[in-house]
C-alpha positions as CSV (number, residue, x, y, z in Angstrom):
1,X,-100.6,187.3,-21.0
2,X,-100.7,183.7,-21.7
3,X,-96.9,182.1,-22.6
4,X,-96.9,178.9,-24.8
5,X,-93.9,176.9,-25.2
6,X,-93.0,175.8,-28.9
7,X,-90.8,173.0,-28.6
8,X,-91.6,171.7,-32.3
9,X,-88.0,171.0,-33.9
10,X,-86.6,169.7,-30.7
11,X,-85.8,166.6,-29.7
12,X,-86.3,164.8,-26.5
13,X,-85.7,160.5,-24.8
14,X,-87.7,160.2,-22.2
15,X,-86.0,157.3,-19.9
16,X,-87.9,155.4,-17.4
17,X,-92.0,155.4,-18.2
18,X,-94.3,152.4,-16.7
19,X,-97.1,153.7,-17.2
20,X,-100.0,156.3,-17.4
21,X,-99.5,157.2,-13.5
22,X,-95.6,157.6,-14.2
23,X,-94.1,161.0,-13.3
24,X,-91.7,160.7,-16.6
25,X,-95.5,160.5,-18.3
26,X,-96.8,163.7,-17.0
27,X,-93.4,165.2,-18.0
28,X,-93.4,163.5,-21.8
29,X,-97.0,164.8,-22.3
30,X,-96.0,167.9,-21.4
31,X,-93.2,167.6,-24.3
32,X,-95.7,166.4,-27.0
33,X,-97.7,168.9,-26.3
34,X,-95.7,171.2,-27.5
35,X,-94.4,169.8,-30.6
36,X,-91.6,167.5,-29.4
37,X,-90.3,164.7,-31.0
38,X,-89.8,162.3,-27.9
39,X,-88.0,158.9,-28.2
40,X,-89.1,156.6,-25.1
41,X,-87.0,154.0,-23.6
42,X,-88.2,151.4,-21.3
43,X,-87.1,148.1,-18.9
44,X,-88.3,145.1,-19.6
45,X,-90.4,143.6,-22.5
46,X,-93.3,143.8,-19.7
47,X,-93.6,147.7,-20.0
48,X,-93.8,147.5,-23.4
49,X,-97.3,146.8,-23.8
50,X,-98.5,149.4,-21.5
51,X,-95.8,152.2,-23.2
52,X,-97.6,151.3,-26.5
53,X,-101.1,151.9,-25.2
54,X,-99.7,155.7,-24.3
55,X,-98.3,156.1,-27.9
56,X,-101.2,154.9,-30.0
57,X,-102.1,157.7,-32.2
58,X,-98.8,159.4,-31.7
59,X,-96.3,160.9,-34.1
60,X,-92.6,161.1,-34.1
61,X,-92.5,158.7,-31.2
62,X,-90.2,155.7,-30.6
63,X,-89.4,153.5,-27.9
64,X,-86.4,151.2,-27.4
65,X,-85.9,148.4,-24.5
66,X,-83.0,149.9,-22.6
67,X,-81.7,148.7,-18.9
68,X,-80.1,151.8,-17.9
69,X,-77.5,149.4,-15.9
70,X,-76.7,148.0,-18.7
71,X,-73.9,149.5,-20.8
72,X,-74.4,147.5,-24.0
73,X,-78.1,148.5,-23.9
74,X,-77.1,152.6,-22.8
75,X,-74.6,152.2,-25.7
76,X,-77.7,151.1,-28.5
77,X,-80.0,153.5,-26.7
78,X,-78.2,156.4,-27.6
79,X,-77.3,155.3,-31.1
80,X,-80.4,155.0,-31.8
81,X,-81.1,158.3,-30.4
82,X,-78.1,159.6,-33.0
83,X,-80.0,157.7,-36.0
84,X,-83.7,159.1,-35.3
85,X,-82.5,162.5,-34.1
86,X,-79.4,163.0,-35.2
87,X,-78.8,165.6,-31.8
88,X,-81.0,165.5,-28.5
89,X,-82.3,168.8,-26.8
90,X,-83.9,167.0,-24.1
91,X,-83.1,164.2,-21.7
92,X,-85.7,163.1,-19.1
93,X,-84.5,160.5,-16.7
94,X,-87.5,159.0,-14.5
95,X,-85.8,156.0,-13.2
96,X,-85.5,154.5,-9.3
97,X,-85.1,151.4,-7.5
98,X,-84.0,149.7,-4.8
99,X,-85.0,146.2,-3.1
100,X,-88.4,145.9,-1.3
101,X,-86.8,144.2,2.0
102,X,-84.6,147.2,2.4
103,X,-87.6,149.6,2.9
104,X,-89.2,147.6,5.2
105,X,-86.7,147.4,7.8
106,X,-83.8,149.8,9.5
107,X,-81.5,151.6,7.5
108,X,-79.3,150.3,9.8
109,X,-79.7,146.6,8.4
110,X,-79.0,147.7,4.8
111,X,-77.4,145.2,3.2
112,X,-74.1,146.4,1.2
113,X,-76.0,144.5,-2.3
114,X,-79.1,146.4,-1.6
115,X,-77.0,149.8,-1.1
116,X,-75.5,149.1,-4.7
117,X,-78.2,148.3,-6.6
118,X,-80.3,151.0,-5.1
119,X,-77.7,153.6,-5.7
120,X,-76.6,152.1,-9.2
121,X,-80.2,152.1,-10.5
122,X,-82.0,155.2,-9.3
123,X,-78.3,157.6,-9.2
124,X,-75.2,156.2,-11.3
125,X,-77.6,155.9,-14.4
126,X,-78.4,159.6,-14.2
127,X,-74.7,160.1,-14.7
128,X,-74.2,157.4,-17.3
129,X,-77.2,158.8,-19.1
130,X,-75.3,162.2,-19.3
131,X,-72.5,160.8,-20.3
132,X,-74.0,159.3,-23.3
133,X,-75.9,161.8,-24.2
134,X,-73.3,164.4,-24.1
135,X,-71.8,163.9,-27.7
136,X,-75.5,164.3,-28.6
137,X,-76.1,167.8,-26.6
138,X,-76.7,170.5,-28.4
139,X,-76.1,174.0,-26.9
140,X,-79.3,175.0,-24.8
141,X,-80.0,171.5,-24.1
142,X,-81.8,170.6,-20.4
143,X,-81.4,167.1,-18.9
144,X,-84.3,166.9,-15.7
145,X,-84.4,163.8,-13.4
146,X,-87.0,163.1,-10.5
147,X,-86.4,163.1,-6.4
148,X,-87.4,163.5,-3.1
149,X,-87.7,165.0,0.0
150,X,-86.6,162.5,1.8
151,X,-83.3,163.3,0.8
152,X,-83.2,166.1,3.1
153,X,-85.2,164.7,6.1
154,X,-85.6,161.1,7.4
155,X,-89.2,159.8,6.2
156,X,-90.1,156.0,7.6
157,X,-89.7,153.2,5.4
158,X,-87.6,155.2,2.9
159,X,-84.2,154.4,4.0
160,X,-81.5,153.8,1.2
161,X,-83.9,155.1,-1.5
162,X,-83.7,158.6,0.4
163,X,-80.0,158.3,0.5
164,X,-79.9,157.2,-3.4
165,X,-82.1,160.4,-4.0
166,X,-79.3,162.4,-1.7
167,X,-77.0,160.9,-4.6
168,X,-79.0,161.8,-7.0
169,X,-78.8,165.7,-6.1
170,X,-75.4,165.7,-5.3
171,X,-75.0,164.3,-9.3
172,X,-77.4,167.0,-10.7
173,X,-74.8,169.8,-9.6
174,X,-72.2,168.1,-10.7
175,X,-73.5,167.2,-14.1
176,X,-74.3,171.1,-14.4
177,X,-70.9,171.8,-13.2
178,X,-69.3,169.4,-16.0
179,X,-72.0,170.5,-18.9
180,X,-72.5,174.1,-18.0
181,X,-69.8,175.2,-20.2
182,X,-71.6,173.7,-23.4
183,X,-74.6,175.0,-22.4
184,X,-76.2,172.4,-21.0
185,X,-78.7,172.7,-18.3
186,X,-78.8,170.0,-15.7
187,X,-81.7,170.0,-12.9
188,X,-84.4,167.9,-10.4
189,X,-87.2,168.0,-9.6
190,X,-88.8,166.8,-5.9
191,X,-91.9,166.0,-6.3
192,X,-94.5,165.2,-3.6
193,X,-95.8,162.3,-2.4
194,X,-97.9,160.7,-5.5
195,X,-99.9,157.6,-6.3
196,X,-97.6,155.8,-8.7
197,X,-96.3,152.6,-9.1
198,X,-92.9,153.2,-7.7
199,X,-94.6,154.6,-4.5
200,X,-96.9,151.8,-4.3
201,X,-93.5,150.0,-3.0
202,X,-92.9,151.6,-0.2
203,X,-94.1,150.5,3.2
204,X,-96.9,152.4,4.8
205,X,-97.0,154.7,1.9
206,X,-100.7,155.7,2.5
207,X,-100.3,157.2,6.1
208,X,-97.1,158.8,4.0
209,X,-99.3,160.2,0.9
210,X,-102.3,161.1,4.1
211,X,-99.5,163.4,5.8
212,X,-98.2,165.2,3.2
213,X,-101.7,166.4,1.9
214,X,-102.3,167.6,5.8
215,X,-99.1,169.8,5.6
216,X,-99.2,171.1,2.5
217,X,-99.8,174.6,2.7
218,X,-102.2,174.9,-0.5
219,X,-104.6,172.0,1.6
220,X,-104.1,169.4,-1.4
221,X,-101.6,166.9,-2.7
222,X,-99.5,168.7,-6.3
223,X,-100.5,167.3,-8.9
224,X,-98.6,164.9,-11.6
225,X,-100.0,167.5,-14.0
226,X,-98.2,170.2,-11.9
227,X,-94.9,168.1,-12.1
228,X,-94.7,167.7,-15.9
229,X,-95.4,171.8,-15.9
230,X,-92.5,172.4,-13.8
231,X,-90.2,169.6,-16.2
232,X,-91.2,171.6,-19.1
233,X,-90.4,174.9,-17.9
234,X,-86.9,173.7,-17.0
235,X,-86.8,171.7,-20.3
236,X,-87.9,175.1,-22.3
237,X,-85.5,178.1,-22.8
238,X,-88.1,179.4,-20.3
239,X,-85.5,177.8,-17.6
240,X,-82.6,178.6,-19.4
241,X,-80.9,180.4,-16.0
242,X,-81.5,177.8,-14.0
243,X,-79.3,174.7,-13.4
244,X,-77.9,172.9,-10.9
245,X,-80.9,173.4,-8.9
246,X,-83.4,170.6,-7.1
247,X,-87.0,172.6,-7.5
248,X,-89.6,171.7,-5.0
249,X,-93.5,171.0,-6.8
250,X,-95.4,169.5,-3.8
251,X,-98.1,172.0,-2.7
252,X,-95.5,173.3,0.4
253,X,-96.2,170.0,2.3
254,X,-91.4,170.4,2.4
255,X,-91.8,173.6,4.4
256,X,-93.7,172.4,6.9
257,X,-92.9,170.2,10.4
258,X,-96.5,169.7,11.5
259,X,-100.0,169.0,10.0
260,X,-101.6,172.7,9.5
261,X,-104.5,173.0,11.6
C-alpha cells in the first residue's frame, strides 16, 4: 500500500536555504510536493539570487531576507509569516555556523567569540525561532531542525560546531517539553555526512564524507532525498507521536566504530 502525504492547506517557513545542495532544500521540496504553501527566508542579499533560481515556476512561495540573530529581522519575519499565512503548521530551521579558524585547530583553543557566535547562530536561533512562531502554531504543528553526529562522538575538525549541535538537541527536547502541551511537535534530524556547502567548511571533510560511506551499514552515503523524506514524515501527522526525539538518516554509518569489511 502506497501512503501519500496531502499537506495542501498547510502552511510551512522554511529558514536557512543556500542553495540546491542545501539540506533545508531537500526538506522544502518535500513540502511542495505535497501541496504546501512554504514561505522561505534567507541571509544575506547574496542567497537571494540562487533562492530565486529554486522558486521559478513556483506557487504560493515567498521569501524574506531574515538574519536569524537578528531580532528586528526575526520580529518582520514572522509578521510577515502572520500576513501571508495568517497561522504556520510547519517550521523548518536549516541554519549553522561557526568561524572557519575554530575548526581548524583544537577545541581547546576555542576562542570565547567563536563559542558565541557558533552557538548563537546554529542553537539560540532554533529557540528564538520557536519563540516567534509560537503565537503562530496551530495545534498539530511540527517545527524540525538539522544536526549531527558529532554531537555524540568527537569527529576531527568539528570542534565547537559538534558542541553547538549538542546544544541544539538539548533545545529540541526542551522546545517539545514547553510546546507539547499545545500540540506542537518539536524534533531533529542527524543527518550523515553530505556534500553541501556548510560541509564544504570543514577541514578535511572529504576523508570525513570517505569514512562514513565505509561504515555505513547499507554500503552507501543517505541521501539528501532520504533526509527531506524523513523531515516530511515528522512534519506530516504521519509523525504525530513523535517529539522530542533526534532521528538518525545516515545509512547506519552512527552505529558503527570501524569501516565494515
Amino acid at each position: 500500500m502506497t501512503v501519500s502525504v496531502d499537506l495542501s492547506g498547510k502552511t510551512a517557513l522554511v529558514m536557512g536555504v543556500a542553495n540546491a545542495r542545501s539540506l533545508g532544500w531537500a526538506i522544502a521540496e518535500q513540502l511542495l510536493a505535497a501541496g504546501c504553501r512554504v514561505g522561505f527566508s534567507y541571509q544575506g542579499e547574496r542567497l537571494k539570487s540562487e533562492l530565486d533560481k529554486l522558486l521559478v515556476g513556483r506557487e504560493g512561495v515567498w521569501t524574506q531576507q531574515a538574519d536569524a540573530t537578528s531580532e528586528e529581522d526575526m520580529t518582520a519575519l514572522f509578521t510577515r509569516v502572520r500576513e501571508e499565512f495568517g497561522h504556520l503548521d510547519i517550521l523548518v530551521h536549516s541554519i549553522a555556523f561557526a568561524p572557519r579558524a575554530a575548526m581548524e585547530g583544537r577545541f581547546v583553543d576555542t576562542t570565547a567569540d567563536d563559542w558565541n557566535t557558533a552557538l548563537n547562530v546554529s542553537a539560540y536561533t532554533l529557540v528564538s525561532a520557536a519563540r516567534h512562531a509560537e503565537p503562530l502554531l496551530r495545534e498539530g504543528a511540527s517545527i524540525v531542525s538539522l544536526t549531527y553526529h558529532a554531537s555524540q562522538q568527537v569527529v576531527p575538525k568539528y570542534n565547537v560546531m559538534a558542541v553547538a549541535k549538542a546544544a541544539l538537541e538539548a533545545a529540541t527536547r526542551y522546545l517539545a517539553a514547553d510546546l507539547g502541551p499545545a500540540g506542537v511537535r518539536v524534533n531533529t534530524i542527524s543527518a550523515g555526512a553530505m556534500r553541501t556547502v556548510a560541509a564544504r567548511s570543514i577541514p578535511g571533510f572529504g576523508n570525513l564524507y570517505d569514512e562514513a560511506g565505509r561504515r555505513a551499514v547499507l554500503g552507501r552515503h543517505a541521501t539528501p532525498e532520504e533526509v527531506g523524506k524523513l523531515a516530511l514524515f515528522l512534519l506530516s501527522d504521519l509523525g504525530s507521536g513523535v517529539t522530542g526525539q533526534t532521528m538518525y538518516v545516515d545509512a547506519g554509518a552512527s552505529i558503527t566504530t570501524m569501516p565494515l569489511q
